[in-house]
Steps between C-alpha positions, in 0.01 A plus 500: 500500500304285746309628774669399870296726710118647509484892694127513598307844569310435784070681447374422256711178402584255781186647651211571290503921516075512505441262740740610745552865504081592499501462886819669511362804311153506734628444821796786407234749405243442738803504791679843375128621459365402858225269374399774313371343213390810220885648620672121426320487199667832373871393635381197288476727231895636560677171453246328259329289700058453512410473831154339362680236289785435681684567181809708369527657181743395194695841640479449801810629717498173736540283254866537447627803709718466813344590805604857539385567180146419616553692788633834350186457293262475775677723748314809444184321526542376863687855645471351861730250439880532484668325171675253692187444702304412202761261346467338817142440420573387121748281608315369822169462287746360146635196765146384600391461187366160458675324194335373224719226321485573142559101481603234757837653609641247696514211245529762216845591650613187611460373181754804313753464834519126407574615101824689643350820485626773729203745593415830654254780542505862390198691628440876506342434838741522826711232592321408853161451334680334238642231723148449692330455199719197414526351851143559516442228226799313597739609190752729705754191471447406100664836447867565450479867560198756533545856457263820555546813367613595847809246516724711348493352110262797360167435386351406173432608231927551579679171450681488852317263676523207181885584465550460849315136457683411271874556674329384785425143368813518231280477189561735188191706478467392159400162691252630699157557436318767669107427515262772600154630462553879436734697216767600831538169502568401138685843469705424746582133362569668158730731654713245648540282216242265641225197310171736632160270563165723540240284676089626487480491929498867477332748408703557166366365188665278229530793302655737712769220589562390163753748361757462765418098584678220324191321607181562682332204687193468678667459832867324652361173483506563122911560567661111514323393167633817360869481534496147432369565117763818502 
């Protein structure tokens, strides 16, 4: 069946996970640490992240966990601070995040919206970072409908969020490619009968994404001349 609409993870594939999320990681730690740089370094150490790089590890926890995931992780690291209070700080920190654009969004998009294609976003992350993220860049409007796994659609690996896409812009999910950078995402697009495209602006390797990808490209821009040889 042809493909009418493209579901986009959000890190690591609109936005280009290393680039982006390596101040997000330092200024977290060094802000739940008080500047305290040996005791950021170890909450570094908790969710995968090198303070001295600036890098996250293949397993790392932020690289496709929802928010309170992170935080239930990091909780009884930082006892004077309330749960809610520190997914305050995730999410307050997760929102200023300067974006990386894993390729020139605007014309990227413009370009599948004039094709026909319906699109969305499925991120792990919380819906109002989500929406900043894309209005920070100017892509809030290319998007038909943007869920987090806060707006009530579950959270992936879980197909929710895709199905819910797909009624929501009246495609089969057989006709709807979901593209991602991590195995949630491709095991979510599996799991709801969905074309799944890995992209390399991760941290995943081809490898890793291979055995649940019908194809891996190097990143979205890769996407157009795809489906029009498929």
């Amino acid at each position: 069946m042809p493909i009418d609409a493209i579901l986009f993870d959000k890190d690591g594939t609109l936005f280009d996970f290393a680039n982006t999320w390596g101040a997000f990681g330092r200024n977290l730690v060094l802000r739940l640490a008080d500047g305290d740089h040996a005791r950021a370094a170890e909450l570094g150490r908790v969710i995968g992240f090198d303070l001295e790089t600036a890098t996250y590890a293949e397993d790392s926890i932020v690289i496709a966990a929802t928010v309170e995931e992170i935080a239930e992780v990091l909780i009884e690291y930082v006892s004077a601070m309330s749960l809610e209070e520190l997914l305050d700080v995730l999410n307050s920190e997760a929102a200023a995040a300067p974006q990386a654009q894993a390729v020139p969004l605007v014309p990227f998009l413009d370009g599948l919206r004039q094709a026909g294609f319906k699109l969305g976003v499925a991120t792990n992350d919380s819906e109002m970072p989500a929406l900043q993220h894309l209005a920070s860049v100017g892509i809030r409007e290319h998007f038909d409908f943007v869920a987090g796994y806060d707006s009530g659609h579950g959270f992936k690996p879980g197909p929710g969020q895709l199905l819910a896409f797909a009624t929501h812009v009246g495609v089969d999910p057989e006709q709807v490619a979901m593209v991602g950078d991590s195995l949630h995402d491709l095991q979510a697009g599996r799991a709801a009968g969905m074309t799944t495209i890995g992209v390399l602006t991760g941290i995943a390797p081809a490898e890793a994404l291979a055995p649940m990808a019908d194809v891996v490209l190097p990143d979205i821009g890769h996407i157009p001349g795809w489906l029009a040889k498929n």
